[in-house]
MISEPA-732390 format. One record per atom (N, C-alpha, C): residue number from 1; residue in one letter; atom name; x, y, z. Coordinates in steps of 0.02 Angstrom, whole numbers. Layout:
<pts>
PT;resi;resn;name;east;north;up
PT;NUM;a;CA;X;Y;Z
...
</pts>
This chain:
<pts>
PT;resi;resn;name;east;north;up
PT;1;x;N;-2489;777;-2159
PT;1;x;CA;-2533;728;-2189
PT;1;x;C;-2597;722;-2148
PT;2;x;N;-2675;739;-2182
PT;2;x;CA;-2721;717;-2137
PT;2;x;C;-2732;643;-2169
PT;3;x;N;-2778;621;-2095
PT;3;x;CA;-2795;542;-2062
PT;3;x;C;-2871;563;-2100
PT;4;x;N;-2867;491;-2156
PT;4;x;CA;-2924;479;-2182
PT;4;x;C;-2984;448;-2144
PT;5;x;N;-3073;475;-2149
PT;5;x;CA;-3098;449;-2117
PT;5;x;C;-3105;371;-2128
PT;6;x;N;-3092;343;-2084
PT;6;x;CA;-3114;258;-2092
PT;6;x;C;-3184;252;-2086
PT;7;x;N;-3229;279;-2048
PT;7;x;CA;-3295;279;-2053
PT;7;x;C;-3352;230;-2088
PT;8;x;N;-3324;260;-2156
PT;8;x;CA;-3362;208;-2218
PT;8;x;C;-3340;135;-2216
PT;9;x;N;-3290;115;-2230
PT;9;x;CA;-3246;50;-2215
PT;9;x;C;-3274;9;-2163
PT;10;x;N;-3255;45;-2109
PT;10;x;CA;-3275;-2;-2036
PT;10;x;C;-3364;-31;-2020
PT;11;x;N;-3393;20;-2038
PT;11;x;CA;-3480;40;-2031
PT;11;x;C;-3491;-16;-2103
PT;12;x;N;-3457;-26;-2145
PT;12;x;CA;-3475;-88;-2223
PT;12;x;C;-3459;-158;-2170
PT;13;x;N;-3409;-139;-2142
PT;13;x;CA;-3357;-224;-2131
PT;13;x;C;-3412;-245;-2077
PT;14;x;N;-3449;-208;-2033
PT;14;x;CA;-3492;-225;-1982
PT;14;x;C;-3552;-252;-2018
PT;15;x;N;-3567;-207;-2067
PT;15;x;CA;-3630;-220;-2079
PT;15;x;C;-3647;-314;-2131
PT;16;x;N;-3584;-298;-2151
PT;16;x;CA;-3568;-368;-2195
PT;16;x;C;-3578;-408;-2174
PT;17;x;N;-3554;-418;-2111
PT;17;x;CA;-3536;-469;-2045
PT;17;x;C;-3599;-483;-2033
PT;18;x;N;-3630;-421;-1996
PT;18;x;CA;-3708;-435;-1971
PT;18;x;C;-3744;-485;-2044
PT;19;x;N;-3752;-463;-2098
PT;19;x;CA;-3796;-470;-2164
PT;19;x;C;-3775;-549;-2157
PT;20;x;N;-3706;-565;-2155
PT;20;x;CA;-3705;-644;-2156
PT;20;x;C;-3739;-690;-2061
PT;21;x;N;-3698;-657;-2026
PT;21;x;CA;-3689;-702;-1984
PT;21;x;C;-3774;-695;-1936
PT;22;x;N;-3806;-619;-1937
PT;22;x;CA;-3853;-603;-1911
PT;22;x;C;-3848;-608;-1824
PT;23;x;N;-3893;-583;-1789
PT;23;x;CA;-3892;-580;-1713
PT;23;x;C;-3884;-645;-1692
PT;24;x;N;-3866;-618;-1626
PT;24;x;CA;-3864;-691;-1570
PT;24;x;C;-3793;-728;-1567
PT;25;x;N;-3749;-698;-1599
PT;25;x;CA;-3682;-727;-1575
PT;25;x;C;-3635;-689;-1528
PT;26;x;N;-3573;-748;-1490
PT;26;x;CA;-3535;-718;-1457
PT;26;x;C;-3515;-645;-1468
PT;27;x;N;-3513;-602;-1423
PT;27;x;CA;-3457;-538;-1447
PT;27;x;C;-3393;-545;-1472
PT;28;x;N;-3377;-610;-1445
PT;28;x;CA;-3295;-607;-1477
PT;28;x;C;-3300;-670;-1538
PT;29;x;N;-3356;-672;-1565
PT;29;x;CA;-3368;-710;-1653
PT;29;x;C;-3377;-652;-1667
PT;30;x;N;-3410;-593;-1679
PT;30;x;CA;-3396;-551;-1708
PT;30;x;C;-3338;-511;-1700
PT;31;x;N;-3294;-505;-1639
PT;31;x;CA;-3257;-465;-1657
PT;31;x;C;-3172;-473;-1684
PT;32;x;N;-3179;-573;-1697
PT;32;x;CA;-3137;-620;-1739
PT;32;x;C;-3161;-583;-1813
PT;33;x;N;-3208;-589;-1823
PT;33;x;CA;-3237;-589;-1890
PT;33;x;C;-3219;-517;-1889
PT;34;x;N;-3245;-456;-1875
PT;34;x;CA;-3219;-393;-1894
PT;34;x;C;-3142;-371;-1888
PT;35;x;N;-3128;-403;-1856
PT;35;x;CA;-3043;-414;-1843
PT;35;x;C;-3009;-425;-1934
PT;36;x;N;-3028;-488;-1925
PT;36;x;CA;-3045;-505;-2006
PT;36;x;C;-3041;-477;-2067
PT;37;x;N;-3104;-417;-2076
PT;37;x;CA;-3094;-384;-2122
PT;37;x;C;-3077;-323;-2122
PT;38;x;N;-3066;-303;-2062
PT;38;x;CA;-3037;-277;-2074
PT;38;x;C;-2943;-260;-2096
PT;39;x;N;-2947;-300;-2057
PT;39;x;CA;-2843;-316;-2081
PT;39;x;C;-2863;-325;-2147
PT;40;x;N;-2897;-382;-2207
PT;40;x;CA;-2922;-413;-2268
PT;40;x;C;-2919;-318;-2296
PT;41;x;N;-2956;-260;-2276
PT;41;x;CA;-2954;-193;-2305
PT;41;x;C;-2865;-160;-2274
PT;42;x;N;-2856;-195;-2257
PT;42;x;CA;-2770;-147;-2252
PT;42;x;C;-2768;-103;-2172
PT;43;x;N;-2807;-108;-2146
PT;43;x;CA;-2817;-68;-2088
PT;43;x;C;-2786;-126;-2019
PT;44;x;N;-2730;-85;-1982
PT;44;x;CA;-2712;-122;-1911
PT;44;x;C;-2750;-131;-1875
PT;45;x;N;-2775;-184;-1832
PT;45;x;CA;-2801;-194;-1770
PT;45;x;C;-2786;-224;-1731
PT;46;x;N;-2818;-206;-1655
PT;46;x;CA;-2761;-238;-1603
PT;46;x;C;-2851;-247;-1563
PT;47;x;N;-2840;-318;-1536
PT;47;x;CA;-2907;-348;-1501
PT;47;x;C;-2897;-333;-1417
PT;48;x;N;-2936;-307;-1389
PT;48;x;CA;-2927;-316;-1327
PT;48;x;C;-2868;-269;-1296
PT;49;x;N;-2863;-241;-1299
PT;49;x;CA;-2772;-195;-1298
PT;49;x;C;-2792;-194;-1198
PT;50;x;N;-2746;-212;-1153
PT;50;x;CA;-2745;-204;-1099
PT;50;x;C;-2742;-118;-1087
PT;51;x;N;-2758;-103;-1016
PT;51;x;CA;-2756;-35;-1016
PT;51;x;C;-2746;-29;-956
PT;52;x;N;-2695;-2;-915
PT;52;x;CA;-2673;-25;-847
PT;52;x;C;-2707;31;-801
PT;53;x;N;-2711;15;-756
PT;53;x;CA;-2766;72;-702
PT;53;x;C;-2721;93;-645
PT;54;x;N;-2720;167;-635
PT;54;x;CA;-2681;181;-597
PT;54;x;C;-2718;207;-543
PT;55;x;N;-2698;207;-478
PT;55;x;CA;-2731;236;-417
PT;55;x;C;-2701;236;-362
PT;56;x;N;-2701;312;-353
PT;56;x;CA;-2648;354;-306
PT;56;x;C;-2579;317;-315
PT;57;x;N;-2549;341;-391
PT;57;x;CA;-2508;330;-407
PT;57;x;C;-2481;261;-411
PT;58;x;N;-2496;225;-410
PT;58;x;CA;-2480;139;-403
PT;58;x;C;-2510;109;-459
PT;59;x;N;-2477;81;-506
PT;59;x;CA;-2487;58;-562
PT;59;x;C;-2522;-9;-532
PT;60;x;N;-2594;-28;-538
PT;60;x;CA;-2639;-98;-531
PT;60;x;C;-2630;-138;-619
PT;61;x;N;-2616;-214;-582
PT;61;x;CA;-2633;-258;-662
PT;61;x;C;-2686;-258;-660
PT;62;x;N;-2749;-259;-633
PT;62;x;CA;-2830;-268;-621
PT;62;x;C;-2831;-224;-672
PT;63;x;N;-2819;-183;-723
PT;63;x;CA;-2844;-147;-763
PT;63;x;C;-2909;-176;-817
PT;64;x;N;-2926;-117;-866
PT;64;x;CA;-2983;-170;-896
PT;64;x;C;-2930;-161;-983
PT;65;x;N;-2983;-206;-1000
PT;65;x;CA;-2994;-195;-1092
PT;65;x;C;-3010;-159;-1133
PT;66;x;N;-2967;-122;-1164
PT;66;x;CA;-3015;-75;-1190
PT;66;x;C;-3032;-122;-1270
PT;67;x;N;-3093;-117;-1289
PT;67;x;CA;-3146;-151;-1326
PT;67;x;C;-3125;-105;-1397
PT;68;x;N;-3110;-164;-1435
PT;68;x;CA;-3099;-131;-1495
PT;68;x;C;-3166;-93;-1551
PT;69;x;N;-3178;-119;-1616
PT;69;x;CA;-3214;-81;-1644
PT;69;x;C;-3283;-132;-1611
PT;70;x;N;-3271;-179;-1600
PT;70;x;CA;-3301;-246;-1581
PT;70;x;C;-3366;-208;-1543
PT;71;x;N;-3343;-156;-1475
PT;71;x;CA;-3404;-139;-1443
PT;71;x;C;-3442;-90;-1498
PT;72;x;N;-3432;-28;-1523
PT;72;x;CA;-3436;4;-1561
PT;72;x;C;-3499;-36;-1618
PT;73;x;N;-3465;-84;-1643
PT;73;x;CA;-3517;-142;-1670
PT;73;x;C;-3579;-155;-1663
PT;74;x;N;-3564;-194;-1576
PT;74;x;CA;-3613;-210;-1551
PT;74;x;C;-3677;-179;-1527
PT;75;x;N;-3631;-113;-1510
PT;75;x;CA;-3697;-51;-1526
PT;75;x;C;-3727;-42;-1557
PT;76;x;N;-3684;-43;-1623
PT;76;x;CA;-3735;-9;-1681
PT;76;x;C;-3762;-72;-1711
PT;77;x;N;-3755;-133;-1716
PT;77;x;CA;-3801;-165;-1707
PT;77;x;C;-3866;-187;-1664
PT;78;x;N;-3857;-171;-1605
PT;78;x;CA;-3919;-168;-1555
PT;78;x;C;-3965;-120;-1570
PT;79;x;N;-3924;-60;-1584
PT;79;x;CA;-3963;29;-1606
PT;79;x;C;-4018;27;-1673
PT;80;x;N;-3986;-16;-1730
PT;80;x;CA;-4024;-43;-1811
PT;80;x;C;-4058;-104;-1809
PT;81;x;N;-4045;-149;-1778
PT;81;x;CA;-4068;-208;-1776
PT;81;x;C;-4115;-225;-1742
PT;82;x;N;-4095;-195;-1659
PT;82;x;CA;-4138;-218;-1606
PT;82;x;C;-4164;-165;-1572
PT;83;x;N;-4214;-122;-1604
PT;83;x;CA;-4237;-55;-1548
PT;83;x;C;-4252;-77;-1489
PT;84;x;N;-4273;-125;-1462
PT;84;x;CA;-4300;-143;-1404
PT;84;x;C;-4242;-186;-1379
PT;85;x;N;-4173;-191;-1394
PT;85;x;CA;-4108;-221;-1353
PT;85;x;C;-4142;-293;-1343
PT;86;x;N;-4174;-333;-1387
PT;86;x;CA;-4192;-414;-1381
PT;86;x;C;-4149;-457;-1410
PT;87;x;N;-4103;-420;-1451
PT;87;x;CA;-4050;-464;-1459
PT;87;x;C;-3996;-465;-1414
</pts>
């Protein structure tokens, strides 16, 4: 079975978001809200997923976040919205 592109879906649910809510909010109001519709389109998401950091073999909790579609977002909203990164 091939994995359908989500592409179109995710790149609408962002842009929706932006069209209503527009720049200047928290990262994590948008990435409630894309969270949102996306589950609302049938698609799983997981916010924030821990990601544990290992070094010289020793498992550290200090690990980071890995950033869901949320950063991804925030890019491509800075990239269309804000050429000059003023938002």
């Amino acid at each position: 079975m091939r994995n359908r592109d989500l592409t179109p879906e995710i790149i609408g649910a962002a842009i929706k978001i932006h069209r209503k809510l527009g720049p200047g909010l928290l990262e994590s109001a948008y990435e409630a809200c894309l969270t949102y519709e996306l589950e609302r389109l049938g698609l799983r998401v997981e916010r924030q997923r821990a990601v544990p950091l290992v070094y010289e073999s020793v498992k550290l909790d200090c690990g980071f976040r890995a950033a869901s579609a949320k950063r991804l977002f925030t890019q491509w909203t800075r990239r269309n919205y804000c050429p000059t990164f003023a938002c």
